[in-house]
N, C-alpha and C positions, 0 to 999 in steps of 0.2 A: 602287763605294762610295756609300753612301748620302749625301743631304745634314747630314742630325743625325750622323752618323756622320764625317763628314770636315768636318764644323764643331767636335766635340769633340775630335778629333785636333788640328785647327788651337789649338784652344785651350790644349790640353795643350803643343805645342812652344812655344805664347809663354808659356809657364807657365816651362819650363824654360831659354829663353834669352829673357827679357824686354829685353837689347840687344839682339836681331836684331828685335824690335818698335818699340823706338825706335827706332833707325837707319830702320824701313822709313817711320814714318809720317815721321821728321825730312826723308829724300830726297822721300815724299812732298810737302810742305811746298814745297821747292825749285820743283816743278811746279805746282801750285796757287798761290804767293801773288802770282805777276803777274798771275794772276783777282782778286787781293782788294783790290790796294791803290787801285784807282779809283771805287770806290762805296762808301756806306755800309753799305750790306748786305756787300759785304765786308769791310768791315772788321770790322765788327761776328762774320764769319765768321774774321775772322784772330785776333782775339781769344778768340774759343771755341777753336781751331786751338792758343794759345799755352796756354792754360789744359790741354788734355791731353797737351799735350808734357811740361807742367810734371807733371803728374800720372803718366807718366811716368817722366822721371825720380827722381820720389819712390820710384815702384815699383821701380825700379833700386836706388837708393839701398837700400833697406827690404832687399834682395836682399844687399848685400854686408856687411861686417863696418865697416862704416861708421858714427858717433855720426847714428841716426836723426833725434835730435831736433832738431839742426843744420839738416838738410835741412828740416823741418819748419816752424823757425821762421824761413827763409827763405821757404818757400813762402808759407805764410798770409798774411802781408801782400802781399806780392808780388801774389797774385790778387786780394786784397780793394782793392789799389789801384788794379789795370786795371779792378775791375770801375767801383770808385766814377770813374775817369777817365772811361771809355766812359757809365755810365748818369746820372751827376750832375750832366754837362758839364764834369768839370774837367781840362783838358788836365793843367794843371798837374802834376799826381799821378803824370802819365804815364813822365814821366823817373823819380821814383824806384823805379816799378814795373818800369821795363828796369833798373835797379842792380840791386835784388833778383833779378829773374830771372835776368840775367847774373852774380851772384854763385854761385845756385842750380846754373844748366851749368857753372860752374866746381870746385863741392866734387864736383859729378855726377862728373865728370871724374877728378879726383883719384882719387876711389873704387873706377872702374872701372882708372885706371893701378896703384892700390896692388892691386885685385884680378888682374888681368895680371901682376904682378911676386912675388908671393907664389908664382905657380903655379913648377914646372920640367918639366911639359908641358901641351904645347898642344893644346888641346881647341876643339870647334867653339864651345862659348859664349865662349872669349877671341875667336875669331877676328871673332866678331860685338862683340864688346868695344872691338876694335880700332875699328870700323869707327864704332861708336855715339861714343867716345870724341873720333878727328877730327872728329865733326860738332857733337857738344855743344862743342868748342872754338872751331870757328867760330861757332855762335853764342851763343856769351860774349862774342867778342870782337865782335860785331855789335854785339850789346847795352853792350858799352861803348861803340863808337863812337856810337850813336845817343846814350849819355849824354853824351857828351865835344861833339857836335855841340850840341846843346839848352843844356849850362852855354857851351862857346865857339862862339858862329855866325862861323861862316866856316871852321870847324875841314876840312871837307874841299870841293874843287871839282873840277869835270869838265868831259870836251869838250862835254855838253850841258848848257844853261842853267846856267849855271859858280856863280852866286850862289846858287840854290835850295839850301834844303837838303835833303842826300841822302835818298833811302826807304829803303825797311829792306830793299827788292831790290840794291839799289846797295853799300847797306852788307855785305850778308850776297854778293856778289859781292867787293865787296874783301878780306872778312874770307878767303873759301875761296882767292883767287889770294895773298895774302901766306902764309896757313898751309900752303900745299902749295908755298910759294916757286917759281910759274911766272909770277908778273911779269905778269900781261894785264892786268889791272883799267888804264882809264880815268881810276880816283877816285884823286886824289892829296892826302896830307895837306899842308897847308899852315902850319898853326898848330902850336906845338912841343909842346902838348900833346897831339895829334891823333898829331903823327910821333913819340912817346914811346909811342904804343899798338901804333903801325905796329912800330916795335923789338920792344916784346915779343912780339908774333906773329911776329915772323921766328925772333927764340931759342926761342919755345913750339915751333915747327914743325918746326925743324932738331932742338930738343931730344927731340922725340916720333920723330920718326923714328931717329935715333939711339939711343936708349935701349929704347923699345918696339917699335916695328917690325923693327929689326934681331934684337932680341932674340927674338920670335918665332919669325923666319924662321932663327937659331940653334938654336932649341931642336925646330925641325922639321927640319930638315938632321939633328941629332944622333939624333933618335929614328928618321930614315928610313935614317940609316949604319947603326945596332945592329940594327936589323931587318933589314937587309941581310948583315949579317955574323954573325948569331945561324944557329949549321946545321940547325936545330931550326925 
């Protein structure tokens, strides 16, 4: 296969399942931003990194039977505040630009569980749905903690440098060990409205698996019995 030829294939399947796109660059992301968070160049590169995620997700969004314009008027300010944060100097900006975002993976989210839940079979773009879904959950709820940390300091602490506040590696490591409830994370909330965020990720996570995930793996059990029992 050719290279123009198996670059337009590639493009065609992210055409057709744009969460197995997101999901890829989102894991991406996981691997990459302990490169980013020590220089300014990275960061400056994390920043670009958040802006196509967010972008993104809008394509997601645009994709489902979801109110576009929602997703929309979350997004625009949201980039136009990282940007004027990052190019203005004004930190400041920066927290309400993680609310926005983290609002943004939150309706993402929704959109792809009401598009998983409408279906009654399961197709490989849910299956990539799924996948895109727990990771836009994890980082909503990053991006809350990172809000919740900035309005209360002191909101979380760890075994290293316990006062500092957390990175957004730290954060987006708590957020994935509470939402898949296996308990490793280090960072412990301390402040009640810190351990009030901690709570709803534990119910989002237990809720997601029980509701979507099971149901999934229901609805492929039943399709894989009748194909089984069809003599035809």
């Amino acid at each position: 296969m050719t290279l123009p030829s198996a670059w337009l294939r590639w493009l065609v399947t992210a055409r057709r399942h744009p969460s197995a796109f997101l999901l890829l660059v989102q894991l991406s992301g996981v691997l990459l931003y302990p490169a980013m968070e020590d220089t300014q160049a990275g960061r400056a590169v994390f920043g670009a990194f958040g802006i196509l995620v967010l972008a993104l997700a809008l394509w997601v969004v645009n994709r489902s039977a979801s109110i576009n314009w929602i997703a929309w008027c979350i997004a625009v300010p949201a980039v136009a505040l990282s940007l004027l944060s990052a190019w203005a100097q004004m930190p400041g900006l920066l927290v309400y630009a993680h609310l926005l975002e983290g609002a943004l993976y939150f309706y993402t989210a929704a959109s792809l569980t009401a598009y998983m839940l409408q279906d009654h079979r399961v197709t490989r773009d849910e299956l990539y749905a799924a996948g895109a879904t727990f990771t836009l959950l994890a980082w909503a709820f990053a991006f809350a903690y990172s809000v919740c940390q900035q309005w209360y300091p002191g909101s979380f602490i760890a075994a290293v440098n316990p006062q500092e506040p957390r990175t957004w590696m730290e954060l987006l490591f708590l957020s994935f060990s509470v939402l898949s409830s296996v308990g490793l994370s280090d960072i412990v909330p301390v402040r009640p409205e810190a351990r009030a965020l901690v709570m709803f990720e534990s119910f989002a996570g237990v809720m997601y698996i029980a509701l979507v995930v099971s149901r999934l793996i229901g609805l492929t059990t039943l399709r894989t019995a009748a194909r089984n029992d069809d003599p035809h």
